[in-house]
N, C-alpha and C positions, 0 to 999 in steps of 0.2 A: 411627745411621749406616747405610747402605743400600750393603751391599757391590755390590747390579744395579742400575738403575736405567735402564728401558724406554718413551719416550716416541715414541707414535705409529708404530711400526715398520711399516715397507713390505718387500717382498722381492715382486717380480714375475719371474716368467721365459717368452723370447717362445719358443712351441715353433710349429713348421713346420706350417703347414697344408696336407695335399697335395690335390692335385685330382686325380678320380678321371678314368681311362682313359687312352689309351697317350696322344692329344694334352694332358691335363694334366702326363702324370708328363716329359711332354717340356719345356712352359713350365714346372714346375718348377726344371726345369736352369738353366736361362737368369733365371729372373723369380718368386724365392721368395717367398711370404706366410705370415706371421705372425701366430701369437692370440696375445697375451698371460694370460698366466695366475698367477695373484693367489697366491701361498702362501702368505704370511703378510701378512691385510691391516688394519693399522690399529691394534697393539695396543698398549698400556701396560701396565706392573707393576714393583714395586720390590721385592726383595729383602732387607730386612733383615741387617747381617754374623750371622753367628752360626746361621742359621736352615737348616732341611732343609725344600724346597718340591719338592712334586710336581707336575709338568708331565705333562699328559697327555692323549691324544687317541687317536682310531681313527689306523688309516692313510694318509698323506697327508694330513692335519688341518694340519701346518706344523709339527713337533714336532720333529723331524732340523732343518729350515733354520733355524729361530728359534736350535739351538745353534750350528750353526756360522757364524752371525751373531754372535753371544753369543762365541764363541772366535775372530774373526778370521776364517776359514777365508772365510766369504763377506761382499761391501759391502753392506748395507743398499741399495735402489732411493731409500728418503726414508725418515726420521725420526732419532729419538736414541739412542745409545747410550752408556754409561758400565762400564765392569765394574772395578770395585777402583781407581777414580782413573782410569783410563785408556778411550781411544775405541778397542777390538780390533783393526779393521781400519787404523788411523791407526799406532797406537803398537804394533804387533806384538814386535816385538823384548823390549821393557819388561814389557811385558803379559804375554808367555807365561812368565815369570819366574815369575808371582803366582798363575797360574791351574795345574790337575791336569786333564786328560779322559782318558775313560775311553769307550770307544764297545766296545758289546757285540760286535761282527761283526767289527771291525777290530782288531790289534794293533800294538801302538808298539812293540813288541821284535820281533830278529832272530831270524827264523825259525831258522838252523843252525847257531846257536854258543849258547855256555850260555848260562843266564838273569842270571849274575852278570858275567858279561862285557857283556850287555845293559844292565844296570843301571848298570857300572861307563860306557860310551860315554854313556848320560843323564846321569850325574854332568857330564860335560864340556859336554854342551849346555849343561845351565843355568847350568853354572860354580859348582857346591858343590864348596865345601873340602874336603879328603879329612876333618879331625875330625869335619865337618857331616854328610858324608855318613855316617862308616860308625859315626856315632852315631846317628843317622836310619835308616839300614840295619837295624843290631842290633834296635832296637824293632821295626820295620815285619816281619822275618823270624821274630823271638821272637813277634809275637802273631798274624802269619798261617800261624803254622807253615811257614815254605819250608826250611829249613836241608837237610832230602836233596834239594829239586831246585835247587839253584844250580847245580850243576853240569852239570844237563840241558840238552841243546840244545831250544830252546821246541819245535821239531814231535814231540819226543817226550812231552810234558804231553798230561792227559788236559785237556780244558774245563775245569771245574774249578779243577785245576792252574794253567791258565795264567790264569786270570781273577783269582786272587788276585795271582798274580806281575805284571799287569796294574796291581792297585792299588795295588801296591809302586811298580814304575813312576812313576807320575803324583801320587804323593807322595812321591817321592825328596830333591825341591826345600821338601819342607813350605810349599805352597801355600795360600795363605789363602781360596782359591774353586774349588772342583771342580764339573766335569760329570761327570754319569754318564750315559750313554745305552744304554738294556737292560742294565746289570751284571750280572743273572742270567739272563738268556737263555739257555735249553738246560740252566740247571744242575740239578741234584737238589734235592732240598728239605734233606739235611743243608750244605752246601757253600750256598745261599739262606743258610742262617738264620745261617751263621760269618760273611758278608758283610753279612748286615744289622747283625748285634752290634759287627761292627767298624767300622762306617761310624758308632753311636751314642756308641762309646766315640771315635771320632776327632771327633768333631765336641764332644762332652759335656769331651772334653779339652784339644782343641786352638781351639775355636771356630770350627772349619772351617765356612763356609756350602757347602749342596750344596742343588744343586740337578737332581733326577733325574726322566728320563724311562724309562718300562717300561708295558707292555701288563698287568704283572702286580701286580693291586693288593695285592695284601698285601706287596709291597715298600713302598707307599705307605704301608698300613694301619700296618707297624711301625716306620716311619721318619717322616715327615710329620704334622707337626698342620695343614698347609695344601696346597691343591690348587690349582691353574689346570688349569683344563680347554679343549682347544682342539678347535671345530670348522669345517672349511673357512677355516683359518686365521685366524677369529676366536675371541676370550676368548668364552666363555658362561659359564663359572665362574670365582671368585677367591676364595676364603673358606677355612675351616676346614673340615676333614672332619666332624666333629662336627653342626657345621651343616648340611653336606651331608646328611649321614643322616637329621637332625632333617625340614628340610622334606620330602627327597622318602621316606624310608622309611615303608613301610606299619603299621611297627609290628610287634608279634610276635600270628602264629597257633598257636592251641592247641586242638588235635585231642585229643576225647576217645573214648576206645571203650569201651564199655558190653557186661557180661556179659548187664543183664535191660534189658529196657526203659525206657528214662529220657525221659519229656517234654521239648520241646523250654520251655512254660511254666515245668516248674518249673525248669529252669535259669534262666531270665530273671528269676523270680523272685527264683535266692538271688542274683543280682547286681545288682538292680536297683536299688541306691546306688552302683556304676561305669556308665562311658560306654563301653559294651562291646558288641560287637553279636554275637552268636551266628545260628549257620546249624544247620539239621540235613538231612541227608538223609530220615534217617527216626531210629526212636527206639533204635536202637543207636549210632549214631555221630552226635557235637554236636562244631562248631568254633567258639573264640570269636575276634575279633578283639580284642587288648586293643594298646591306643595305647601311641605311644614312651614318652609322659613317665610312663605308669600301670607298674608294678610287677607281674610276672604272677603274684609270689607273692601278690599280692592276689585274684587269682581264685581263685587253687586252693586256697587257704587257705576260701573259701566254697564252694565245689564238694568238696574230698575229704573225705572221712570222714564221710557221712552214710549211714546203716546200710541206708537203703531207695536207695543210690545204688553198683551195683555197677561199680568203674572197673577195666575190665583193660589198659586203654595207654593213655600220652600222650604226643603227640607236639607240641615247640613246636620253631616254624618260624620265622626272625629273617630279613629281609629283608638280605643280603648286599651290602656295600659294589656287588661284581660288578653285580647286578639294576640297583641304581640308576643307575649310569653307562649301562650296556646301554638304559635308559628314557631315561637323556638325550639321549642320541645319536641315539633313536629322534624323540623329539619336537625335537629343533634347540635345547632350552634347557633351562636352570638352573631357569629364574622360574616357569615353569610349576606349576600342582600334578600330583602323578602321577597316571597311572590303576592300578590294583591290580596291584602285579606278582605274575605266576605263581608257585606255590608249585612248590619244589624248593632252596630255600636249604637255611641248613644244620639242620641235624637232630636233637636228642639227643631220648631214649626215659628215660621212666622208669617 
């Protein structure tokens, strides 16, 4: 069963074209023209209930409109919409019942009264039962730690703070489909990683589908085994991460540094039963390229420990989720194969 389900979706918006000098900006007054301009053009995807799917794209890719399309907020220009049985913009009322958003920049609680008074006003919206709620409550408080700031008025929460009383919020109603939009934006990487823990245990327990957008992929990486990638408002990606990596990752680089001299042959030599390709600049320093699917403990298991092969660093270098999307963007597509991305991933030393 397919908690989204996105067919052919349009979202156009007409922005003002001005003509330039004092006699245009005057027929402007009078006799306005209009570009139209495409934000989201033409896309499909379904959602499975159950599932954490990462949506993502640069800036202005159609990433923000596609959700508040997705949550009523805006009408589609043409195509289909479905979210949890219901059409958003149709059946608003019903709909916002089922669904939880979260938008990183904006908040759903009152700025100058406590957070528990905030929370208790959303109980009424949705119309939860006082049992429902402050059973719902208790857990949501006991596992995101708030119990000292209920009583805070939200402009005195630090970020942090208020972004988990945020996810409190928007699961008050125990909604069976949440958006997130940036959830950790700005936040610290301890305060990140309690937000991601809790989004696996709410989804691993509750069967929540979420589906989240963020600039910051290792939100993706610890949450998501699938990605939509959006650019200039159209799908270029839909698949598994997994995937993702496989086709476009370069593979893992392994930099060796040499105390005496080491031929760039006889390295080729001891590996030349793998598909491995080696560079040297000169005879202190040799890099290998070793492929995704190959094991690099299989190089270095033929390279270290041979008595005329002196090794004093190694350094292996993994092509970072980061690179690969930064390559996609760059070339317009998924399908492509890559060209070699620059080394500066991430790094360990032994």
């Amino acid at each position: 069963m397919n908690a989204i389900e996105v067919e052919h979706l349009n979202k156009t918006f007409k922005v003002q074209k001005n003509r330039g000098g004092l006699k245009g900006a005057l027929q402007d007054l009078f006799s306005r023209q209009y570009n139209e301009v495409a934000a989201v053009n033409d896309i499909s995807f379904s959602i499975p209930a159950g599932e954490i799917c990462g949506y993502i794209g640069e800036n202005g890719a159609g990433k923000s409109t596609t959700i508040k399309m997705l949550t009523g907020i805006l009408v589609p220009t043409s195509g289909k919409l479905n979210v949890g049985g219901y059409v958003p913009h149709e059946e608003r009322e019903k709909f916002v019942r089922n669904i939880g958003v979260v938008f990183g920049q904006r908040s759903q609680l009152w700025w100058d009264i406590g957070v528990i008074e905030s929370f208790g006003l959303l109980r009424k919206v949705y119309g939860v039962g006082e049992n429902d709620y402050k059973k719902r409550l208790d857990e949501l408080v006991q596992r995101l730690d708030l119990g000292e700031l209920l009583s805070r008025p939200v402009r005195k929460l630090s970020l942090g703070q208020r972004m988990r009383c945020e996810l409190v919020a928007a699961l008050l109603h125990n909604p069976s489909i949440v958006f997130l939009d940036e959830p950790t934006i700005g936040l610290d990487i301890i305060v990140k990683t309690e937000i991601r823990e809790f989004l696996k245990d709410m989804n691993r327990q509750h069967g929540t589908t979420i589906l989240l957008t963020t600039h910051d992929l290792q939100d993706i990486e610890a949450l998501c085994s699938r990605v939509i990638m959006l650019d200039e408002g159209r799908i270029i990606y839909d698949g598994g991460l997994d995937t993702l990596k496989s086709r476009w990752g370069q593979g893992t680089r392994v930099t060796f540094q040499f105390g005496a001299p080491c031929p760039l042959p006889r390295l080729r030599g001891l590996t030349s039963e793998l598909d491995v390709s080696w560079t040297a600049d000169n005879d202190l320093h040799a890099e290998v390229l070793v492929p995704g699917e190959m094991s690099v403990s299989d190089v270095l298991a033929r390279v270290v420990g041979h008595a005329d092969i002196a090794i004093t660093d190694i350094k292996i270098t993994e092509t970072t989720t980061d690179e690969i999307v930064r390559q996609i963007y760059r070339t317009g597509s998924a399908t492509a194969p890559a060209a070699p991305v620059a080394e500066g991933g991430h790094n360990s030393h032994a």
